[in-house]
C-alpha positions in Angstrom: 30.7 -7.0 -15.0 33.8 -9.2 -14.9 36.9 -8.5 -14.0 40.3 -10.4 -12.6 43.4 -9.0 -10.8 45.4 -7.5 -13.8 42.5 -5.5 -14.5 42.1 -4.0 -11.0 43.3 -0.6 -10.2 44.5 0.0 -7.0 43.7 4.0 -5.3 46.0 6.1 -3.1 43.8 6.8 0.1 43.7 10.4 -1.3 42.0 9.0 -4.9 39.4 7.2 -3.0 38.6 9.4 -1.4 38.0 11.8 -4.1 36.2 9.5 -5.9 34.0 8.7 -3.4 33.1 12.5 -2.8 32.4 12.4 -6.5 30.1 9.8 -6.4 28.1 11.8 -3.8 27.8 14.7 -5.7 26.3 12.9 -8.6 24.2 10.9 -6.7 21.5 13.6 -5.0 19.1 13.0 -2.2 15.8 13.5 -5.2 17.9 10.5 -7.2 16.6 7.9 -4.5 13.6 8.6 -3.1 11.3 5.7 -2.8 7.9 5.1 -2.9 5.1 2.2 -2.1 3.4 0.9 -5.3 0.9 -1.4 -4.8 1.2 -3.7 -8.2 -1.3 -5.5 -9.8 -2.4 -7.5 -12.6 -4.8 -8.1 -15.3 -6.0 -11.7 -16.1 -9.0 -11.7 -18.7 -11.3 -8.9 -17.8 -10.2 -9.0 -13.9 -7.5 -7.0 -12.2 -5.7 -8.9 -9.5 -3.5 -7.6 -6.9 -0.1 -9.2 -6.1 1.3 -7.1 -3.2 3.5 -3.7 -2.1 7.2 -3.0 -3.8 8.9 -0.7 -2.5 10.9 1.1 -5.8 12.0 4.3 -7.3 9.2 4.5 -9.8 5.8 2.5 -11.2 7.8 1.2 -13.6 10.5 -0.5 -11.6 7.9 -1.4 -8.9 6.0 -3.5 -12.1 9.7 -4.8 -13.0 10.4 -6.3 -9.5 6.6 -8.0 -9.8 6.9 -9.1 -12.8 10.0 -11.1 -11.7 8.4 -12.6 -8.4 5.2 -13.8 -10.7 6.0 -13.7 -14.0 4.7 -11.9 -16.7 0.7 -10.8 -16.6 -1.6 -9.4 -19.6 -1.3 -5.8 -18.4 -0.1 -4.6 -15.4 -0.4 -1.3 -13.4 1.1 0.0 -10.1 -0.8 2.9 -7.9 1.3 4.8 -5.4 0.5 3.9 -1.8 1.4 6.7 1.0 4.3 6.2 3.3 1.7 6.9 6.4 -0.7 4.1 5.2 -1.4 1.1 7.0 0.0 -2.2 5.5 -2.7 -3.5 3.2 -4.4 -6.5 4.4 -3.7 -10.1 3.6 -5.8 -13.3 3.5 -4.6 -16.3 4.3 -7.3 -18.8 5.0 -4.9 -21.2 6.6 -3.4 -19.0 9.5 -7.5 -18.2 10.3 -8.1 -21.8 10.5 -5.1 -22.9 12.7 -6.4 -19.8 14.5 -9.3 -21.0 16.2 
């Protein structure tokens, strides 16, 4: 959205404020509740995993992936529990330097 100084409305404290409690009200604790997706995506016949998003829904949770690593065949996003332990990464070189 664009916008320059002649188009800007300026509130009273009291129309702020009001709007602001309107915004609440639309806005209800079930409109924004997250979730852990763990994304991944198909390549040939093979499904490869490309991390955790945290997003609203599957769909958005494939959006945000899709804009890290570009677009895949298919893709498909499986709900991971809050209480779950991070999923493990590999990374051969921090092993290495390791020892």
């Amino acid at each position: 959205m664009i916008s320059n100084a002649d188009d800007r409305h300026i509130l009273s404290p009291e129309e702020a404020q009001d709007e602001r409690l309107q915004e609440l009200e639309a806005k209800g604790a079930d409109d924004w509740k997250l979730h852990r997706w763990q994304v991944s995506f198909r390549s040939g016949t093979s499904w490869y995993s490309v991390g955790e998003f945290i997003a609203v829904d599957a769909a958005a949770a494939i959006e945000r992936a899709v804009a890290v690593f570009g677009p895949g065949e298919e893709h498909k996003a499986e709900e991971i529990p809050w209480d779950a332990a991070p999923l493990p990464r590999t990374n051969p070189a921090a092993t290495r330097a390791a020892r």
